[in-house]
OpenMM code with the backbone's topology and positions (N, CA, C; nanometers):
from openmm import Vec3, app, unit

residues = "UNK UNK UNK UNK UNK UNK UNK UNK UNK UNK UNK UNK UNK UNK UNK UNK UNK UNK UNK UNK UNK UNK UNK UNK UNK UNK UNK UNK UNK UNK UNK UNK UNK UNK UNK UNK UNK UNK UNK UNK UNK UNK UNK UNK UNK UNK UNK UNK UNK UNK UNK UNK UNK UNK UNK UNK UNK UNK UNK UNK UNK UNK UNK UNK UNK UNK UNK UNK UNK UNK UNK UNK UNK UNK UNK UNK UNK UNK UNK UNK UNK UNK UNK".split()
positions = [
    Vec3(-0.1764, -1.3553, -0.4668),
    Vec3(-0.0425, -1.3708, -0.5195),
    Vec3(0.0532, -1.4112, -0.4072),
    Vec3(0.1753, -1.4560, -0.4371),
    Vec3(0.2615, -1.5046, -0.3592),
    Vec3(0.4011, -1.4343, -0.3616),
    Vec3(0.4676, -1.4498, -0.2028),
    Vec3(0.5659, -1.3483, -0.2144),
    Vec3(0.6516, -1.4029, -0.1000),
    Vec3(0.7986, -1.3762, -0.0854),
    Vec3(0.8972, -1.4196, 0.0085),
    Vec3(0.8979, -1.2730, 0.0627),
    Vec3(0.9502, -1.3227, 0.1918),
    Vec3(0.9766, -1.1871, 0.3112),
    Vec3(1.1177, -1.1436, 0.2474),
    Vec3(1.1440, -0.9886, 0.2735),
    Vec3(1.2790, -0.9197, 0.2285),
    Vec3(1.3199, -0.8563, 0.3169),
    Vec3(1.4111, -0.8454, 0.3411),
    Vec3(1.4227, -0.7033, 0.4842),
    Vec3(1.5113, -0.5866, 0.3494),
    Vec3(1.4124, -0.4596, 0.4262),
    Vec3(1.4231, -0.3530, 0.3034),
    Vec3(1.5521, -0.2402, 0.3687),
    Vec3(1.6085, -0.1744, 0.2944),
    Vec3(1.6922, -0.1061, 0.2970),
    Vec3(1.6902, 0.0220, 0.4209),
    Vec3(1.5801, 0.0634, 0.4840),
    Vec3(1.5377, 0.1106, 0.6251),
    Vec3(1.5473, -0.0001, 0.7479),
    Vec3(1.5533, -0.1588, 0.7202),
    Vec3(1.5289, -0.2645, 0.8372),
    Vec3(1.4383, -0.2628, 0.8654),
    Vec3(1.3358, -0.2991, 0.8004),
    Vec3(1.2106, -0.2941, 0.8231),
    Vec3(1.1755, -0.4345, 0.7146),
    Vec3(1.0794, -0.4957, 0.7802),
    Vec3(1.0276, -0.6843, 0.6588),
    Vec3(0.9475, -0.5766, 0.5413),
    Vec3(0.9484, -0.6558, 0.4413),
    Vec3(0.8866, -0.6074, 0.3632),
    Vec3(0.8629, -0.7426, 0.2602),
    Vec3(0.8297, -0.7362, 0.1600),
    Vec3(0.8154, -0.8285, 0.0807),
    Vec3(0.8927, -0.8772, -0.0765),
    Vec3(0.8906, -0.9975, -0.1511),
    Vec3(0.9829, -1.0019, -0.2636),
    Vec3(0.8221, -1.0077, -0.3381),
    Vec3(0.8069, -0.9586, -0.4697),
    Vec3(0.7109, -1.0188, -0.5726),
    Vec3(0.7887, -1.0480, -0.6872),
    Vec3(0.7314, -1.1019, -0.7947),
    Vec3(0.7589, -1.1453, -0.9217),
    Vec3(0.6673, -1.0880, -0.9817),
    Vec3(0.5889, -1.0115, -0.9516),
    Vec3(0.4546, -0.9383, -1.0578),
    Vec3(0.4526, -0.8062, -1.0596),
    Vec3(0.4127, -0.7598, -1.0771),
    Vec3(0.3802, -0.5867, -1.0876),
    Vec3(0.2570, -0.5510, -0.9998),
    Vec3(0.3093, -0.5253, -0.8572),
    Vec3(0.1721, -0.5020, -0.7620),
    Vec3(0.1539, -0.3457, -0.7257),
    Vec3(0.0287, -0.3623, -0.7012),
    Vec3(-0.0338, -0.2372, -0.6580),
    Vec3(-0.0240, -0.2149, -0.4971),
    Vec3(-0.0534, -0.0981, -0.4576),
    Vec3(-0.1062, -0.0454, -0.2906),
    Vec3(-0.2253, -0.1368, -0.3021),
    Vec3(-0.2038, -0.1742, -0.1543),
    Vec3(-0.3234, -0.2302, -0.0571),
    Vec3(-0.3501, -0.3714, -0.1452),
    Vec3(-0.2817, -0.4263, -0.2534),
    Vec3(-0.2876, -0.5431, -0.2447),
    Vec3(-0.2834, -0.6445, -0.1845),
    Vec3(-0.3350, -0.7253, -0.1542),
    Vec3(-0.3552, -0.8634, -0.0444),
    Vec3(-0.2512, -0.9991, -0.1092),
    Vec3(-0.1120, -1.0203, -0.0502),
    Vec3(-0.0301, -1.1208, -0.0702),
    Vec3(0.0088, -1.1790, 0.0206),
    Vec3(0.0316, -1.3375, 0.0000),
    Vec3(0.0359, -1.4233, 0.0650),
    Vec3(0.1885, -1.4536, 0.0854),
    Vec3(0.2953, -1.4861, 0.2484),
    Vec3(0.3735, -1.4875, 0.2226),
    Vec3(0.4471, -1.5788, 0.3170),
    Vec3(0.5230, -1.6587, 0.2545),
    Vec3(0.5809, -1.7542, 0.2867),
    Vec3(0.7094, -1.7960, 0.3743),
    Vec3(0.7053, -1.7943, 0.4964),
    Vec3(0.8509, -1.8039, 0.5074),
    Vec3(0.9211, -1.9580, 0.4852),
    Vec3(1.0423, -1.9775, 0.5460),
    Vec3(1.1270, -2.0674, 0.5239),
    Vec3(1.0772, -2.2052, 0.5278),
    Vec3(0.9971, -2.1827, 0.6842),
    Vec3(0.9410, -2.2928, 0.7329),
    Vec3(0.8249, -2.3662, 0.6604),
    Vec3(0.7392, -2.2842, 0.5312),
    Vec3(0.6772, -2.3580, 0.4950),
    Vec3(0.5479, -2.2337, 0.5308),
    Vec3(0.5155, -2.1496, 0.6613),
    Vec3(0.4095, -2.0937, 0.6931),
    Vec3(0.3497, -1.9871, 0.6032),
    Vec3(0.2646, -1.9506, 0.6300),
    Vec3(0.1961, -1.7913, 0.5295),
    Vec3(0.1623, -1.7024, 0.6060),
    Vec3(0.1548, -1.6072, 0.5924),
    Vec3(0.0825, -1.5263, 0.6128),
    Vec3(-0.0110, -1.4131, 0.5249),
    Vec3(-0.1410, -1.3410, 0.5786),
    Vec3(-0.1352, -1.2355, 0.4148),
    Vec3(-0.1441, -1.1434, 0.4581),
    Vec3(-0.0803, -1.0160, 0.3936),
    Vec3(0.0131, -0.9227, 0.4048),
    Vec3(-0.0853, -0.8664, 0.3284),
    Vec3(-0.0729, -0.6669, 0.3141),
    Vec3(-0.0914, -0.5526, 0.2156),
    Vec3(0.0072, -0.5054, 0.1580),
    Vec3(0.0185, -0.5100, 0.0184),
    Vec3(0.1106, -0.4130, -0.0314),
    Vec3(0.0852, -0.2350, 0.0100),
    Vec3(0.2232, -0.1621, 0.0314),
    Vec3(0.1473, -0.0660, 0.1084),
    Vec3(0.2619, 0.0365, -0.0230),
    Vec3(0.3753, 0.0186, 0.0002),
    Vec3(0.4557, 0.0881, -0.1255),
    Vec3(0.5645, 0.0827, -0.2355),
    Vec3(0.5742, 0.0522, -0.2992),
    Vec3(0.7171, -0.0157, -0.4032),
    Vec3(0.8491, 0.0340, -0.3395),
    Vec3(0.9345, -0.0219, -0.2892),
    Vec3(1.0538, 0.0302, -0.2641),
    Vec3(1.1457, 0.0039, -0.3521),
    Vec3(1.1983, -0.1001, -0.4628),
    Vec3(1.2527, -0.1408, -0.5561),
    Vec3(1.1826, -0.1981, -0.6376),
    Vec3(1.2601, -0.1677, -0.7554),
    Vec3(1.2163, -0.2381, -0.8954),
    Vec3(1.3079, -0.2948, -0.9929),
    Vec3(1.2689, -0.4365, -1.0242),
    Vec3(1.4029, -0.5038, -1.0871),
    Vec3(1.3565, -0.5699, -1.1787),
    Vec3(1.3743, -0.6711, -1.3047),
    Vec3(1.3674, -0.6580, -1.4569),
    Vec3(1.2502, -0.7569, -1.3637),
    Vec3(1.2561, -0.8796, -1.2538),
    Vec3(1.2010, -0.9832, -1.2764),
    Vec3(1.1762, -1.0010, -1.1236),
    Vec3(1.1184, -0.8917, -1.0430),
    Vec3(1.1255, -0.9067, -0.9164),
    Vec3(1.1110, -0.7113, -0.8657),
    Vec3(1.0234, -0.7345, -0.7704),
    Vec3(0.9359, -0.5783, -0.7040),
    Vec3(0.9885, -0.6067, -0.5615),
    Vec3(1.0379, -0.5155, -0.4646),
    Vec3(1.0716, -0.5240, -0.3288),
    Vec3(0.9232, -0.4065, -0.2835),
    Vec3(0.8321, -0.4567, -0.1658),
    Vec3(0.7799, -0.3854, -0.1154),
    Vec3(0.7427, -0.3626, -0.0086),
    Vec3(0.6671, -0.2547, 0.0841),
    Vec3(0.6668, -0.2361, 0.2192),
    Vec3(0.5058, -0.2496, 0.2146),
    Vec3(0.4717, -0.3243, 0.3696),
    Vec3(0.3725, -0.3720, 0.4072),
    Vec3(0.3256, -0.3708, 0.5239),
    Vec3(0.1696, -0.4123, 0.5284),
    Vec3(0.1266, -0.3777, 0.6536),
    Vec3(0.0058, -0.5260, 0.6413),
    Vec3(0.0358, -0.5133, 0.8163),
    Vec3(-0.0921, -0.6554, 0.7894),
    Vec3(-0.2421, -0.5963, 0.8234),
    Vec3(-0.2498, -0.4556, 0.8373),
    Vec3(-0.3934, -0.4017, 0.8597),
    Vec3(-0.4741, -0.4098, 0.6869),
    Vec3(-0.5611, -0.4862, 0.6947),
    Vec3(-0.6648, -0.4825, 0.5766),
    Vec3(-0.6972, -0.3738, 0.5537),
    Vec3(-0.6701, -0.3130, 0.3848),
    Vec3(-0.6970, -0.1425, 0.3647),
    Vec3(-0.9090, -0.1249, 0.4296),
    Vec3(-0.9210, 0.0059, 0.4292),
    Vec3(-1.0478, 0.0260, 0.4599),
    Vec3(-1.0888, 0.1164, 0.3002),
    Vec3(-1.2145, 0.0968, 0.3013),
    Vec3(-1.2981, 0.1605, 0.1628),
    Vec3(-1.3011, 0.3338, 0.2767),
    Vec3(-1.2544, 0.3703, 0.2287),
    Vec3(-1.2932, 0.5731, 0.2818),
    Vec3(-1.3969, 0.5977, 0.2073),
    Vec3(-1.4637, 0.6723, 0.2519),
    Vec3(-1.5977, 0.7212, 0.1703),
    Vec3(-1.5791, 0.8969, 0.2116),
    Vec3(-1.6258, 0.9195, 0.1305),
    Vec3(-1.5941, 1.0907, 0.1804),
    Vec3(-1.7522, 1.0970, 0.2921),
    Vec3(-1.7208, 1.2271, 0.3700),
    Vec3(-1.7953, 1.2707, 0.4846),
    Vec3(-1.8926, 1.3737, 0.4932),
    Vec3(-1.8527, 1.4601, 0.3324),
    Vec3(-1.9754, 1.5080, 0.2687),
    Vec3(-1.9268, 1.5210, 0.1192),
    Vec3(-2.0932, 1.6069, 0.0427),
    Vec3(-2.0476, 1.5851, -0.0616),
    Vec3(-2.0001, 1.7212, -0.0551),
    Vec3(-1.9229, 1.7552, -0.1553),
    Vec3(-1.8923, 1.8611, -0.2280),
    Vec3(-1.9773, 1.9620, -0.3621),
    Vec3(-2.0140, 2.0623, -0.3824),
    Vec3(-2.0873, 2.0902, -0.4841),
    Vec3(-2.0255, 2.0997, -0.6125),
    Vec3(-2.0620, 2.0587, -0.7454),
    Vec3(-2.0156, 2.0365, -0.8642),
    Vec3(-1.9564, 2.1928, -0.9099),
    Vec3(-2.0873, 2.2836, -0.8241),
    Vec3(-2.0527, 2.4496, -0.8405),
    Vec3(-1.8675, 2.5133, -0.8244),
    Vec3(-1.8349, 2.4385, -0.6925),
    Vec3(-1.7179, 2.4928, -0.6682),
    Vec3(-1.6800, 2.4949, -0.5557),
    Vec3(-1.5640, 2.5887, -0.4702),
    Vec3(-1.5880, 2.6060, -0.3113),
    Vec3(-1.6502, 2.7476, -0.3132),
    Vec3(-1.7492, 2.7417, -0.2084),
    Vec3(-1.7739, 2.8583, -0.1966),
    Vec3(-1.6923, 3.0322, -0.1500),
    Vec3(-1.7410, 3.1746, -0.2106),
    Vec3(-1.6680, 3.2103, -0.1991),
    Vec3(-1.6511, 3.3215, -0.0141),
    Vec3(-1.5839, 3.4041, -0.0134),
    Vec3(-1.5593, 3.4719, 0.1627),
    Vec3(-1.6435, 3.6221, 0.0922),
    Vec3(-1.7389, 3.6677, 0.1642),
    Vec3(-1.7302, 3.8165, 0.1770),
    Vec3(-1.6634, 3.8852, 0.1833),
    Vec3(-1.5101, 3.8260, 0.2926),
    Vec3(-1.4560, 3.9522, 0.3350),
    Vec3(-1.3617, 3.8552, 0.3405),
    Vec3(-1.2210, 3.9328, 0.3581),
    Vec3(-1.0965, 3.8536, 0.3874),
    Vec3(-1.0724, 3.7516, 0.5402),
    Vec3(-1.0350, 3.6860, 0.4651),
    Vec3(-0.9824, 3.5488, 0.6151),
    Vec3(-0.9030, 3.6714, 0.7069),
    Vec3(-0.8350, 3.7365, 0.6577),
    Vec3(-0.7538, 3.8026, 0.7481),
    Vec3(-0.7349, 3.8788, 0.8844),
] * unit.nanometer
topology = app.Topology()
chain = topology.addChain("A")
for resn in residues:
    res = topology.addResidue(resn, chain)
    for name in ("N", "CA", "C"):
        topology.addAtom(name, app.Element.getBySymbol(name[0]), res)
């Protein structure tokens, strides 16, 4: 998708859309000159009838995978108090 640079209400670039975007979306963005770049949607800062203001990052999201599993049982429980 395609998007113009905004500077957001903190001073910080952020982005213009015309669509309804998600986190960690991948948009392409244009400045004046004609150039692109592609950008992550990272959080909605405004919302308007025909136009989304959002904050971004140019790090590509990563897939997290959890580091173990968890048992369906539950957490396990303490003998004795944490205390």
């Amino acid at each position: 998708m395609s998007a113009t640079w905004y500077k957001l209400k903190d001073g910080t670039w952020g982005v213009k859309i015309r669509h309804d975007g998600q986190p960690n979306e991948e948009v392409e963005v244009t400045n004046k000159k004609g150039e692109t770049k592609t950008v992550y949607l990272v959080g909605c800062a405004a919302k308007f009838d025909d136009a989304q203001l959002w904050s971004i990052t140019d790090n590509e999201p990563q897939n997290v995978k959890p580091t173990r599993n968890i048992p369906a049982s539950g957490p396990k429980t303490l003998d004795e108090e944490p205390f």
